[in-house]
BANUTOR-609491 format. One record per residue: x, y, z of N, C-alpha, C in turn. Coordinates in steps of 0.001 Angstrom, whole numbers, padded with zeros to 6 digits. Example, Ala and Ser with C-alpha at 12.3 -4.5 7.8 and 13.67 -1.06 7.14 Angstrom:
! residues 2
013190; -005690; 007800; 012300; -004500; 007800; 013200; -003300; 007800
012850; -002250; 007080; 013670; -001060; 007140; 012900; 000030; 007870
//
This chain:
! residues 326
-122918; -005672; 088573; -123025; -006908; 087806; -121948; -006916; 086754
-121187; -008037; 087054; -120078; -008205; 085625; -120908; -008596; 084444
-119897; -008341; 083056; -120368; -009154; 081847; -119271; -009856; 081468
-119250; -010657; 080979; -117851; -011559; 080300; -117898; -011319; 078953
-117570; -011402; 077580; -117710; -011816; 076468; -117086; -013177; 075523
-117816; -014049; 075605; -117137; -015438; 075053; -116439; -015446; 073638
-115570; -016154; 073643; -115207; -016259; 072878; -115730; -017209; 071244
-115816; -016813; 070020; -117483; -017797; 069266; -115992; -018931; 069170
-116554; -020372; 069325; -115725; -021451; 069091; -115363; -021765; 067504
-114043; -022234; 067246; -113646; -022699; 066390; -113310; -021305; 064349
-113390; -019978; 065260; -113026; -019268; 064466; -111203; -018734; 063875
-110540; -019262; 064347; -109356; -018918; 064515; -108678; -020105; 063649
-108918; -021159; 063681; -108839; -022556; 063089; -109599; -022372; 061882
-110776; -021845; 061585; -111580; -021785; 060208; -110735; -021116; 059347
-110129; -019386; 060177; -109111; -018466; 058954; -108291; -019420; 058259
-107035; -019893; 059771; -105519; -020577; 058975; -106566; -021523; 057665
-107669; -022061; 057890; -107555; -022915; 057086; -108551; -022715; 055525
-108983; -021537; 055875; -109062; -020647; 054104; -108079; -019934; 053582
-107055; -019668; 054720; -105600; -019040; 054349; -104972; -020235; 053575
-104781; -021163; 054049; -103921; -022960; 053860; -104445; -023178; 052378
-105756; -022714; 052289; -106386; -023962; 050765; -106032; -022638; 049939
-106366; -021141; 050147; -105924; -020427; 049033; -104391; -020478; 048528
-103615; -020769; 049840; -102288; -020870; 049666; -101880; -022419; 048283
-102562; -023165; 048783; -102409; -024506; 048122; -103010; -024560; 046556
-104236; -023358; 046259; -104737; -023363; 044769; -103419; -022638; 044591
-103018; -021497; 044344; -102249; -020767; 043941; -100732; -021412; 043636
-100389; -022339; 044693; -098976; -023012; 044262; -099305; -024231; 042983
-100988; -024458; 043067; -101137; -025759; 041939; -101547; -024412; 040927
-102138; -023763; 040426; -102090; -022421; 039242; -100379; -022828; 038633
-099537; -022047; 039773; -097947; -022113; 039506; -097501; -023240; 038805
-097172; -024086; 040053; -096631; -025107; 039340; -097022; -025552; 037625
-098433; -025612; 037828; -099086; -026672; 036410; -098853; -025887; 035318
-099046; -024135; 035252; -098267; -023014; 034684; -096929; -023511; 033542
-096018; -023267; 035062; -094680; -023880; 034203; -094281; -024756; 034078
-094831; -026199; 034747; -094433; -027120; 034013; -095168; -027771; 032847
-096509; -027539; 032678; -097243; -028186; 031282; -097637; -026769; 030490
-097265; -025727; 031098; -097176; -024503; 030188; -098527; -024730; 029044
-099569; -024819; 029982; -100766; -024413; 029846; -101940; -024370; 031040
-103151; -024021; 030868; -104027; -024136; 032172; -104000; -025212; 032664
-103941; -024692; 034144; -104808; -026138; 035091; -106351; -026523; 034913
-106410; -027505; 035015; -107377; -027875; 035207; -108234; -028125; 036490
-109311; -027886; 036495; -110251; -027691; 037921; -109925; -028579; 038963
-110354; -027291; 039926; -109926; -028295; 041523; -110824; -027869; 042187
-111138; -029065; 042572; -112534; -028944; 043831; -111851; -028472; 045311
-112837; -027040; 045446; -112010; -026836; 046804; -113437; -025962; 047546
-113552; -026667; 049109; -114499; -026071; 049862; -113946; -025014; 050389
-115070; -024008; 049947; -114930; -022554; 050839; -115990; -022134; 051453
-115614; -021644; 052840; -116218; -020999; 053913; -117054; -019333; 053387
-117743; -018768; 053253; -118674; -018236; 053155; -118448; -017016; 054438
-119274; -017735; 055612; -118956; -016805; 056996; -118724; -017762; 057701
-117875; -017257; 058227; -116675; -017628; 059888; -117433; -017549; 060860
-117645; -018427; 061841; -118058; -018436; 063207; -117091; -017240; 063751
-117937; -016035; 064646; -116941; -014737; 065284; -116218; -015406; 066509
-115040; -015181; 066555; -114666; -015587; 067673; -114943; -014921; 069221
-115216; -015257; 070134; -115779; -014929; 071356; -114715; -014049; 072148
-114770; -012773; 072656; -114312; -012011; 073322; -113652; -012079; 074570
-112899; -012446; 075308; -112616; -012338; 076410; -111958; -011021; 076907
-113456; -010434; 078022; -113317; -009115; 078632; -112712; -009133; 080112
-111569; -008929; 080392; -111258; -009310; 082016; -111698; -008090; 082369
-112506; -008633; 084182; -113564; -007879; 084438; -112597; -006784; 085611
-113307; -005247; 085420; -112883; -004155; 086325; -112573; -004695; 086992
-111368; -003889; 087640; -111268; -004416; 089249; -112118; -003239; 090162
-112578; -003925; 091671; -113695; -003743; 092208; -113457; -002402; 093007
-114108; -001011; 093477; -113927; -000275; 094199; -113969; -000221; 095662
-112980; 000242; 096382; -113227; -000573; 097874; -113897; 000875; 098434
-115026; 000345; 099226; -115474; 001784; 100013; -115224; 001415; 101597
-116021; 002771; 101799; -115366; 003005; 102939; -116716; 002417; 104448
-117884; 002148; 103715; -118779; 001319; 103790; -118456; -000297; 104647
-118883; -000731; 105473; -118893; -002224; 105441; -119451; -002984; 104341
-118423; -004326; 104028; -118253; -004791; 103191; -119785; -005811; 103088
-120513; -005726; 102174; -121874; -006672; 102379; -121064; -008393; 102309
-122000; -009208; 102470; -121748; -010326; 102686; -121478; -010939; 101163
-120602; -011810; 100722; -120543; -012056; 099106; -121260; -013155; 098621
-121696; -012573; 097077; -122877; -013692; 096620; -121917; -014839; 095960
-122470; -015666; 095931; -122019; -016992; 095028; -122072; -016699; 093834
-120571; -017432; 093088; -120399; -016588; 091996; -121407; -017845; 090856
-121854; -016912; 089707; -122890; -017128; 088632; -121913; -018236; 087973
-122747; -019032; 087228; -122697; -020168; 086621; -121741; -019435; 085335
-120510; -020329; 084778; -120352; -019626; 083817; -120999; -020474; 082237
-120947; -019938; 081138; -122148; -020717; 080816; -121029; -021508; 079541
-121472; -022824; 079488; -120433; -023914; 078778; -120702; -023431; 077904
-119152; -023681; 076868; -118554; -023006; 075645; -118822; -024531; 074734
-119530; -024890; 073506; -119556; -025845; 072447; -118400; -025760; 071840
-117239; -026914; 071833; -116521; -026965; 070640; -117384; -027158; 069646
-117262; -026488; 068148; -117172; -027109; 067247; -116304; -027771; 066552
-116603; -028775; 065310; -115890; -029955; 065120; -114844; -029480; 063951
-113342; -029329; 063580; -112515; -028223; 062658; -112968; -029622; 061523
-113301; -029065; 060714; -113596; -029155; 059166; -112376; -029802; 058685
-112100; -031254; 057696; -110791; -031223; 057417; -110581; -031014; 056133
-109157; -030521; 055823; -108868; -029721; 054443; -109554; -030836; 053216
-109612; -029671; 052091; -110485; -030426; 051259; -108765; -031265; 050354
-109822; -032437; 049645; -108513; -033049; 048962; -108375; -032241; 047458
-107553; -032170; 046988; -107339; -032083; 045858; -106806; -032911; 045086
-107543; -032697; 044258; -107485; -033895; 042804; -106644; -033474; 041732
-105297; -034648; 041886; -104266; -034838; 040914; -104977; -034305; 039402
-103915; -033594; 038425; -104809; -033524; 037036; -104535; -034715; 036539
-105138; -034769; 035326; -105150; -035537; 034676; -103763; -035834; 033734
-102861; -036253; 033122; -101921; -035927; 032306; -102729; -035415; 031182
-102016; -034491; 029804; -102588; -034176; 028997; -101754; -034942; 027508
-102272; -034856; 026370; -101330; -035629; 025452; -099909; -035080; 025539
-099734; -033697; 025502; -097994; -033154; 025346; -097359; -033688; 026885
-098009; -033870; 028337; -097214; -034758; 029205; -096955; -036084; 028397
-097922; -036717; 027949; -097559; -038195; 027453; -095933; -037917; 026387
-096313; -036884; 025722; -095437; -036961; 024755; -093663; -036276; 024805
-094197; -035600; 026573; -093138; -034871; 027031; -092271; -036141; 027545
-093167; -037443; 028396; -092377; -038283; 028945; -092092; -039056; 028127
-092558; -039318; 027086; -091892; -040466; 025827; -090579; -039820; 025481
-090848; -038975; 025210; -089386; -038052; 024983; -087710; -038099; 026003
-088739; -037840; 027169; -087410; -038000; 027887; -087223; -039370; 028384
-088183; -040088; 028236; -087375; -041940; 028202; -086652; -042283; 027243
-086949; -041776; 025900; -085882; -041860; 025345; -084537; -041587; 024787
-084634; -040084; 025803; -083467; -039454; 025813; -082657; -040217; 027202
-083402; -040729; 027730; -082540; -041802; 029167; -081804; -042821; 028362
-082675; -043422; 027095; -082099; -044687; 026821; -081404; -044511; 025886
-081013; -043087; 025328; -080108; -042558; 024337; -078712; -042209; 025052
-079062; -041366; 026014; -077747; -041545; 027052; -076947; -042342; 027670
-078516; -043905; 028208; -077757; -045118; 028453; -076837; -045613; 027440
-077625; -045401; 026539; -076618; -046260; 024719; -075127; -045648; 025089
-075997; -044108; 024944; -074103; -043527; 025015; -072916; -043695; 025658
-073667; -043712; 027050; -072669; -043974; 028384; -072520; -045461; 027998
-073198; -046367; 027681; -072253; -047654; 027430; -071353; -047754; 026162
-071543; -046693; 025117; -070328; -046948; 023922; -069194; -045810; 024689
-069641; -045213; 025713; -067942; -044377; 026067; -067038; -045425; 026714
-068180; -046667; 027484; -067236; -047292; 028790; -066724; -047644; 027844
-067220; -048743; 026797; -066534; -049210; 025748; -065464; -048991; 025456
-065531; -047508; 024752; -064374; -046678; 024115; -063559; -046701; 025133
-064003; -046151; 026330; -062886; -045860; 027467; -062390; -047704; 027628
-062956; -048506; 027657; -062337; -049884; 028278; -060876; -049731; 027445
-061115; -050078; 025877; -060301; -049867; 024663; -059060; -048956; 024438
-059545; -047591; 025118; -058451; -046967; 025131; -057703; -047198; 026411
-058193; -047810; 027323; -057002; -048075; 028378; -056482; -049396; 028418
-057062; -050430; 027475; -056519; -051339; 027354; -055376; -051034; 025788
-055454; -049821; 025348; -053904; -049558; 024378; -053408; -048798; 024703
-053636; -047998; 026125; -052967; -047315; 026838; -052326; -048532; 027615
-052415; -049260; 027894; -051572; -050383; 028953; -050818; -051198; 028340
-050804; -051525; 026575; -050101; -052056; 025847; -049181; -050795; 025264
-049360; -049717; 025118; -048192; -048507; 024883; -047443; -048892; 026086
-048017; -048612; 027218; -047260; -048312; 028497; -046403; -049318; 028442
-046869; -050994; 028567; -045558; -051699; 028778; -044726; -051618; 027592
-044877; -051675; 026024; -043842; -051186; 025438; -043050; -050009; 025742
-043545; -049021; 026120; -042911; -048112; 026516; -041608; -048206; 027593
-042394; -048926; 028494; -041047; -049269; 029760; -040497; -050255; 028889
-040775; -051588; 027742; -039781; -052303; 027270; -038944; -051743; 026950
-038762; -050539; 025773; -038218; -049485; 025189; -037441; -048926; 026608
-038343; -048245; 027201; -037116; -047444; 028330; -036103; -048826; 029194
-036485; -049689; 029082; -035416; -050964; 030151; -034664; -051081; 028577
-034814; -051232; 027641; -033696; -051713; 026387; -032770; -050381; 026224
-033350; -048653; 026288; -032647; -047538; 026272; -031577; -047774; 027527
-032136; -047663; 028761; -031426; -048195; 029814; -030350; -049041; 029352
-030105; -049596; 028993; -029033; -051048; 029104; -028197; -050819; 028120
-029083; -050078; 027100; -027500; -049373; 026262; -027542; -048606; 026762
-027998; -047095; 027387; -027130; -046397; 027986; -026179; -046927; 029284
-026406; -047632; 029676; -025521; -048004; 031093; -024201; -048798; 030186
-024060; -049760; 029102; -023592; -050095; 028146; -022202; -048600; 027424
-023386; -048157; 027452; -022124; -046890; 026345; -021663; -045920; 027866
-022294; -045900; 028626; -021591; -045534; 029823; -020466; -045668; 030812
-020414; -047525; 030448; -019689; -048330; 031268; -018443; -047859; 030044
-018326; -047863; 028932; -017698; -047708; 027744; -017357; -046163; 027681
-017555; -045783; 027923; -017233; -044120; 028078; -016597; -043721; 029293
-016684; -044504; 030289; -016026; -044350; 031692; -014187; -045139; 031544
-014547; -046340; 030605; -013227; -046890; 030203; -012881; -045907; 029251
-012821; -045700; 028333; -012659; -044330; 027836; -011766; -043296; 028152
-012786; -042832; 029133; -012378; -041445; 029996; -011431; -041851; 030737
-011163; -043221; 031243; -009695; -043207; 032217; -008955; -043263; 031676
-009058; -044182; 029992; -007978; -043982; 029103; -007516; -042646; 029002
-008137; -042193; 028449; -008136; -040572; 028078; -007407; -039790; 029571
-007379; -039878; 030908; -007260; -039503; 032260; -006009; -040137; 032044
-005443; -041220; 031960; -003926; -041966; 032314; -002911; -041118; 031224
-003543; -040926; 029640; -002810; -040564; 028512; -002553; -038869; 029127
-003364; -038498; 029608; -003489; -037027; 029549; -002539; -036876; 030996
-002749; -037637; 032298; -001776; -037082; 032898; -000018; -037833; 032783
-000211; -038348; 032020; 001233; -038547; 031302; 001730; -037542; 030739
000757; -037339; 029505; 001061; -035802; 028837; 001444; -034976; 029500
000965; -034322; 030737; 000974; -033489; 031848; 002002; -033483; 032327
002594; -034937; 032769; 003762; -035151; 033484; 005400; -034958; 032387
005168; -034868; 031410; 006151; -034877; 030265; 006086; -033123; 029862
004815; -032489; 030049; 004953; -030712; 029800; 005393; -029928; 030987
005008; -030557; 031917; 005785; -030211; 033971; 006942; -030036; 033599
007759; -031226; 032880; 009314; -031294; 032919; 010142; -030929; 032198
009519; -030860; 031040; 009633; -029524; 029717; 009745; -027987; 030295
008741; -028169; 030799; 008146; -026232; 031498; 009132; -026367; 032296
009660; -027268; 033415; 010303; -026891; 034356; 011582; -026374; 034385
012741; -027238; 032746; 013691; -027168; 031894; 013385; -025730; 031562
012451; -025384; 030937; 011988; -024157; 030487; 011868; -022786; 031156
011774; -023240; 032324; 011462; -022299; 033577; 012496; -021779; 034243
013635; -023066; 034137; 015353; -022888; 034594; 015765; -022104; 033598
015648; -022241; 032699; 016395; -021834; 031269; 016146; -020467; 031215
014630; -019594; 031660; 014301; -018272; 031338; 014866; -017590; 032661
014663; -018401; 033761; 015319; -017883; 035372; 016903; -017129; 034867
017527; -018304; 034373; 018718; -017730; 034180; 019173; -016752; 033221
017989; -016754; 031651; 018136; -015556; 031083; 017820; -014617; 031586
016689; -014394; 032324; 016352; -013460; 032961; 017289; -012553; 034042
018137; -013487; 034628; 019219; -013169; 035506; 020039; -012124; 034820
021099; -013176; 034031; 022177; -012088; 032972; 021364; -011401; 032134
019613; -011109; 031833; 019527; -009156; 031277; 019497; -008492; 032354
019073; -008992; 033465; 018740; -008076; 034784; 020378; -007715; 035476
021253; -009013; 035486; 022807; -007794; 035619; 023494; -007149; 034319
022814; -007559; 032998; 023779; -006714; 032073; 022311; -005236; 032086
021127; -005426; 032416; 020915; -004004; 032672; 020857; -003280; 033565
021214; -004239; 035199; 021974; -002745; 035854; 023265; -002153; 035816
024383; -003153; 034686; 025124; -002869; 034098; 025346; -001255; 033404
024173; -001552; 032447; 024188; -000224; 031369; 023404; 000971; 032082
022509; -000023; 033232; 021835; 001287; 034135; 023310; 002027; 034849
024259; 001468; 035479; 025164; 002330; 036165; 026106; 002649; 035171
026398; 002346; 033632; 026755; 002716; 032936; 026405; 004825; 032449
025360; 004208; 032230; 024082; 005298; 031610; 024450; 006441; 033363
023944; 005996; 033941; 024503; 006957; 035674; 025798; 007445; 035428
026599; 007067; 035257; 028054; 007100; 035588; 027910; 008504; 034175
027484; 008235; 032815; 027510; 008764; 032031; 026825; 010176; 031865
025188; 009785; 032799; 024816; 011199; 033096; 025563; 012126; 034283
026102; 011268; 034889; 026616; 012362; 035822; 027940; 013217; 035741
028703; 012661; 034624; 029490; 013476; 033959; 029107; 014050; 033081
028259; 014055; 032625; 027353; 015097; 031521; 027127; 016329; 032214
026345; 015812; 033383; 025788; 017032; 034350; 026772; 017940; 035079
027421; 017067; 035335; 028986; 017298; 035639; 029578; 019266; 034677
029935; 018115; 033240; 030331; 018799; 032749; 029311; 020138; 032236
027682; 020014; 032430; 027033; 020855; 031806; 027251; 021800; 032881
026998; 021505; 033968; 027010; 022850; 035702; 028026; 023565; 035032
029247; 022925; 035014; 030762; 023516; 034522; 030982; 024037; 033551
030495; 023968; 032263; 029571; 024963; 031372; 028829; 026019; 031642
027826; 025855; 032243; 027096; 026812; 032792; 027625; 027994; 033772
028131; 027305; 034040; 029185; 028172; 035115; 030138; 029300; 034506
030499; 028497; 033837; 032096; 029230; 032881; 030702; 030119; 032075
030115; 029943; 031677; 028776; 030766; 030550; 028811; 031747; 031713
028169; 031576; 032728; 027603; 032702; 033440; 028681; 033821; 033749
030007; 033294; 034673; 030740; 033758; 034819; 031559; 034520; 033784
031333; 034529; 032266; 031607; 034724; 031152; 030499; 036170; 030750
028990; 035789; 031146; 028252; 037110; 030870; 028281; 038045; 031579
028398; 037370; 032843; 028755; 038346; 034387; 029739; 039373; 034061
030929; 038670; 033572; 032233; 039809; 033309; 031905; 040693; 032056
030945; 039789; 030725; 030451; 040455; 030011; 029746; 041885; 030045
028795; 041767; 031175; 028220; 042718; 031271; 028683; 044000; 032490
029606; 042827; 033320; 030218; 044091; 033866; 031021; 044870; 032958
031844; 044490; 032282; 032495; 045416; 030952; 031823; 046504; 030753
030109; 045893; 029900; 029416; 046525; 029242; 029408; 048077; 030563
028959; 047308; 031442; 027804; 048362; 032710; 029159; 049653; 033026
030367; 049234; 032737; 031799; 049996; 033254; 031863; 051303; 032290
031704; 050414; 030818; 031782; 051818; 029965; 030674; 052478; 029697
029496; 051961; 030257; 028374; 053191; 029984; 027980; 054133; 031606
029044; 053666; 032531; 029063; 054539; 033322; 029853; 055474; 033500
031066; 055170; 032525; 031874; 056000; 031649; 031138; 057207; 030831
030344; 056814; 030063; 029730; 057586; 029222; 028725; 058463; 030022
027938; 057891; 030812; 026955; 058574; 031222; 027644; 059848; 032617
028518; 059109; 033205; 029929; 060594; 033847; 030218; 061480; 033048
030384; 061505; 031830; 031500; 062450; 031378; 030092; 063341; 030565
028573; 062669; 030160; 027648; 063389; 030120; 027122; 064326; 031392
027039; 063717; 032138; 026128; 064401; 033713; 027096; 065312; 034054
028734; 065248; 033894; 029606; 066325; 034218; 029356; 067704; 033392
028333; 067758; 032166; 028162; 068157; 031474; 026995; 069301; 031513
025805; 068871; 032118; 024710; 068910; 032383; 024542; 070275; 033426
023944; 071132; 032705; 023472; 072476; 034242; 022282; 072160; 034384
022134; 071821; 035910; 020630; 071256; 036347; 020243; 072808; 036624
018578; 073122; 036576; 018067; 074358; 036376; 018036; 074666; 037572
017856; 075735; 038660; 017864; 075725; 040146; 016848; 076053; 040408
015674; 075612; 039793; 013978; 075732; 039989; 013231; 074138; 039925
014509; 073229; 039940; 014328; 072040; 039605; 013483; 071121; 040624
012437; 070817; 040576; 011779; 069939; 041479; 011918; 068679; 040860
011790; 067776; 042391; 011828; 066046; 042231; 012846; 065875; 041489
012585; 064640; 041156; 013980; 063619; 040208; 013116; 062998; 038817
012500; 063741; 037980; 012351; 063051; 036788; 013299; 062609; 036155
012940; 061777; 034996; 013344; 061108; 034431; 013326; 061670; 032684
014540; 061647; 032437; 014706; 061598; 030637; 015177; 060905; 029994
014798; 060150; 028645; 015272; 059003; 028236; 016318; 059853; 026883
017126; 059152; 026707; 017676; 059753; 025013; 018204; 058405; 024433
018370; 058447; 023169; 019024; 057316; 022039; 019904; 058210; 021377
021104; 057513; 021694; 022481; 058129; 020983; 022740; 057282; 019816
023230; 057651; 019004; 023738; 056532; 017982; 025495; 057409; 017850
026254; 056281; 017568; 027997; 056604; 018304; 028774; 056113; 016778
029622; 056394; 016530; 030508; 055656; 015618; 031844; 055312; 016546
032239; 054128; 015827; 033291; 053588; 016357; 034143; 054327; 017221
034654; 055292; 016927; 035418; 056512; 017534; 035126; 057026; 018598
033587; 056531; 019227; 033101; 057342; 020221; 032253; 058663; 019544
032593; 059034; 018869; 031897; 060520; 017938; 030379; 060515; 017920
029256; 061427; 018581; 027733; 061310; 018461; 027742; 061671; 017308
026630; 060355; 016707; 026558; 061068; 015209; 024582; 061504; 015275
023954; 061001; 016649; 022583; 061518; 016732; 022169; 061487; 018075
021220; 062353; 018362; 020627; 062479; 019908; 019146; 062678; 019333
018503; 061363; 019815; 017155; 061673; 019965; 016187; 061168; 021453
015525; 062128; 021371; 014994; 062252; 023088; 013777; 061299; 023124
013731; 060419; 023575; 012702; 059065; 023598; 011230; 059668; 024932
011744; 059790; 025825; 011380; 060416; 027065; 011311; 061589; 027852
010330; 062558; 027975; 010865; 063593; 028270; 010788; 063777; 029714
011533; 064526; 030685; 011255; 064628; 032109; 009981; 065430; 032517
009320; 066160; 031500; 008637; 066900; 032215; 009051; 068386; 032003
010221; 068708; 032455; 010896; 070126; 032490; 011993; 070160; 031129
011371; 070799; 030939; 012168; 071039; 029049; 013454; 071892; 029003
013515; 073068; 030351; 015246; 073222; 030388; 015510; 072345; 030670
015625; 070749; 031727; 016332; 070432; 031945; 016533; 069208; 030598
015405; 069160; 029729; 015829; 068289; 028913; 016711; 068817; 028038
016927; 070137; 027494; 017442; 070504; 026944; 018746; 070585; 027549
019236; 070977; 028703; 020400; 070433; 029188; 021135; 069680; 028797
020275; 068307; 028654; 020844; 067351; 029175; 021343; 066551; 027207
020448; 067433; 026473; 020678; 066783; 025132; 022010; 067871; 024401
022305; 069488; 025531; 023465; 070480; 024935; 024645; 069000; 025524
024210; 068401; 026532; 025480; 068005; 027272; 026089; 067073; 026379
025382; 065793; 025832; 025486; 065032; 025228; 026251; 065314; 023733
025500; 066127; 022864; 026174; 066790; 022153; 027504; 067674; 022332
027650; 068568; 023443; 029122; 069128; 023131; 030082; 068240; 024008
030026; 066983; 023950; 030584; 065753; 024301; 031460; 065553; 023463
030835; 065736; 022346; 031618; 065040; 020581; 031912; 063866; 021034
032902; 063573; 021798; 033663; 062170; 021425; 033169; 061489; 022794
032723; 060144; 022624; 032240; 059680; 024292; 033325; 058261; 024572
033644; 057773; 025493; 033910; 056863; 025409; 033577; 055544; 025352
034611; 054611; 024928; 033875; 053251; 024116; 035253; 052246; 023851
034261; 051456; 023937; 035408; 050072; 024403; 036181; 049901; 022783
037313; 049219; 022721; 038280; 049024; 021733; 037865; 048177; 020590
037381; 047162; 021230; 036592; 045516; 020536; 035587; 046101; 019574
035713; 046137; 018437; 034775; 045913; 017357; 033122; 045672; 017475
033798; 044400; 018071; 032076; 043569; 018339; 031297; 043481; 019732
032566; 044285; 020529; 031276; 044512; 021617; 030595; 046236; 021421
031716; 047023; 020790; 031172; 048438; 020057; 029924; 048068; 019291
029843; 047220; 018730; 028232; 046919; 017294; 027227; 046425; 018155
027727; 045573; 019187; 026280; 044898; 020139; 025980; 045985; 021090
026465; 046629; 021860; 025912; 047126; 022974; 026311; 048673; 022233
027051; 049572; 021600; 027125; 050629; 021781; 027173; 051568; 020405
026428; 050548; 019331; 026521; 051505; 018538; 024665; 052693; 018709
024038; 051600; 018907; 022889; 052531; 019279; 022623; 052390; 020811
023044; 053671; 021767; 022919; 053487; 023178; 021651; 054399; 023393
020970; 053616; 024661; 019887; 054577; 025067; 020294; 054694; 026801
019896; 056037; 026615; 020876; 056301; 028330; 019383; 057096; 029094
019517; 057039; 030144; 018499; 057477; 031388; 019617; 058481; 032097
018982; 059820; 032315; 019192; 060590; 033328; 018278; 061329; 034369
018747; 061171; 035680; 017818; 062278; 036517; 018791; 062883; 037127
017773; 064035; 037631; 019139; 065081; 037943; 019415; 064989; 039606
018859; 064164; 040148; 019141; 064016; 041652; 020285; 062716; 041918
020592; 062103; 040414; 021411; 060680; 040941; 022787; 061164; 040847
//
């Protein structure tokens, strides 16, 4: 045997609509709250108590098949009619009442409407006024700019006659300094000419002049050199004079190694006569320096050129070099 479970009518429709009216006190609480910023005043509102349960719908097992022959099937049971009930309709709620501070809230702002109207009609006012002396500036203004206009085009037209005056005078002027400058231009061409041949004049002058200078200085120089050349061959003749007739003099030691060197400073009088031997340098080997200073000394008289003044420059104080291998 199946069971069904019905569903109870008209419970589902009862909630939304104790949900709907609590929803609807709570937005009139709000509202009346902040805008008359004091309590609401009472509202008649029907409430439900207990809810008709809503009726179950159980879909029934499905059936076990055996293995049995199937019995013959009964006619199915009456199902048993469901009553709508009738949905209740929402309760009304009752507008409040105004209170004196609404009365006195809306007196207020009507007459802040008709304070604003006032206003907004003394701005059009003002505004009409100021654009009707804004439109009397303006056309003076363009009168003024068409009268500026007409003298400037006036002192323009007058300034352009002017300026051609000024343009005709000036390239006249122009044409009278061209022909001046040009007179002027001939005139420096040709000075310029005779300094440029009187100074390659003094330039091949000045040439001509250094090159007999140079001329004559080589030829100087020449005669100079050729003058010290013989000078000093003189000199180099008689001190190889002197230094022969010393070294002829000289007993080299016969234990004598290498070729040192000994320096001496003679000092000579005119005559040739040593009047001093001093040994600047020594070779090393002291017989042979001593040699070489007996030689010098029993020389007495050395020879020496005739001339006065080449005796005082080169030979009154001689310094002579000997080695004993030259």
């Amino acid at each position: 045997m199946n069971l069904r479970t019905v569903d109870e009518p008209g419970r589902v429709a009862s909630g939304a609509l104790a949900v709907l009216v609590h929803l609807m006190f709570f937005s009139l609480l709000v509202f009346g709250l902040s805008w008359q910023k004091k309590i609401a005043g009472p509202v008649v509102v029907d409430l439900w108590q207990d809810l008709p349960e809503p009726v179950k719908k159980v879909s029934p097992p499905p059936e076990t098949i055996k293995a049995a022959p199937k019995p013959a099937p009964l006619p199915p049971k009456p199902v048993p009619e469901v009553k709508k009930e009738p949905v209740a309709p929402p309760p009304k709620v009752e507008a409040p009442k105004p209170s004196a501070a609404d009365i006195e809230l809306k007196e207020k702002l009507r007459k802040q409407k008709e304070d604003e109207a006032a206003r907004r009609e003394e701005e059009k006012k003002a505004e009409a006024e100021r654009r009707e002396e804004q439109k009397k500036a303006e056309l003076e203004r363009r009168r003024l700019e068409e009268e500026q206009k007409e003298a400037q085009k006036k002192a323009e037209t007058e300034r352009r006659e002017e300026q051609k005056k000024a343009e005709l005078e000036k390239r006249r002027l122009e044409e009278e300094q061209k022909e001046e400058q040009k007179r002027a231009d001939e005139a420096k061409r040709e000075e310029d000419r005779k300094q440029r041949a009187a100074a390659v004049e003094r330039d091949r002058q000045q040439q001509e002049a250094a090159r007999k200078q140079r001329e004559a200085e080589e030829t100087k120089r020449r005669a100079e050199a050729a003058a010290r050349a013989a000078h000093q061959k003189l000199i180099d003749d008689w001190k190889a004079r002197i230094q022969a007739r010393i070294k002829s003099r000289v007993v080299v030691p016969p234990n004598m190694e290498g070729n040192p060197e000994a320096r001496f400073e003679v000092v000579l009088l005119p005559g040739g006569e040593v009047l001093n031997v001093t040994m600047k340098k020594s070779s090393g080997n002291k017989t042979y320096d001593d040699a070489v200073e007996r030689a010098i000394t029993s020389a007495r008289t050395l020879p020496v050129p005739d001339d006065p003044d080449l005796f005082q420059e080169n030979f009154r104080e001689l310094t002579l070099v000997f080695r004993p291998k030259d």
